[in-house]
N, C-alpha and C positions, 0 to 999 in steps of 0.2 A: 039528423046531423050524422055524418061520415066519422067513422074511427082514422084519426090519425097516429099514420105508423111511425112510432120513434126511431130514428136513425141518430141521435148521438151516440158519439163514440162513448163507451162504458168505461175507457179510462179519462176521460174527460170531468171537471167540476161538477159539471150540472147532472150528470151519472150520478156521482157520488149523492148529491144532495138529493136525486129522488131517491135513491134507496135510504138515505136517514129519514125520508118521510114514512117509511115503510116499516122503520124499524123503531120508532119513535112510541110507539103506544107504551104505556107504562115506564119511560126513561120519567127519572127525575133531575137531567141537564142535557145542556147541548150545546157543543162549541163548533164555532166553523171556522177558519181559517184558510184566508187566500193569500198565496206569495207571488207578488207579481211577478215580472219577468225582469225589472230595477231590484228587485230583493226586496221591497215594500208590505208590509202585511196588512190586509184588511182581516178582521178579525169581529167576531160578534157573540156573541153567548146566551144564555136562557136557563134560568132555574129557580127549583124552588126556595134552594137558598145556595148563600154564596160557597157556603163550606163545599156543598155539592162541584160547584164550578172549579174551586181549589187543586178538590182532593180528586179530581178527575186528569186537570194536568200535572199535580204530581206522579198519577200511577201510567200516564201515557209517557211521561219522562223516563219512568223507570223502565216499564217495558218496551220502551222503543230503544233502551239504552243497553237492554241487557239480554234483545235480540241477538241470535247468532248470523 
């Protein structure tokens, strides 16, 4: 079987998500979130517990808020 060459664009969705597959060894959560082009969110999550899922959008609120 032939190696096929990726040509997604790397700032595309599915970019993103193979690199969380990448990055994923030893995380204890994971959230993905898509926002349609209506403003719609699909959204889905993963962990070993919930506080984990919580305290992961708390600290992404606060550092995406208190970026420069």
């Amino acid at each position: 079987m032939s190696n096929v060459v990726d040509i997604t664009n790397p700032v595309e969705p599915i970019a993103l998500a193979r690199e969380m597959v990448d990055r994923a060894i030893g995380c204890k959560a994971a959230i993905a979130v898509l926002v349609r082009d209506d403003g719609t969110l699909w959204y889905d999550c993963s962990g070993h517990e919930q506080a984990y899922i919580l305290w992961a959008l708390e600290k992404l609120k606060h550092d995406l808020m208190s970026a420069e």
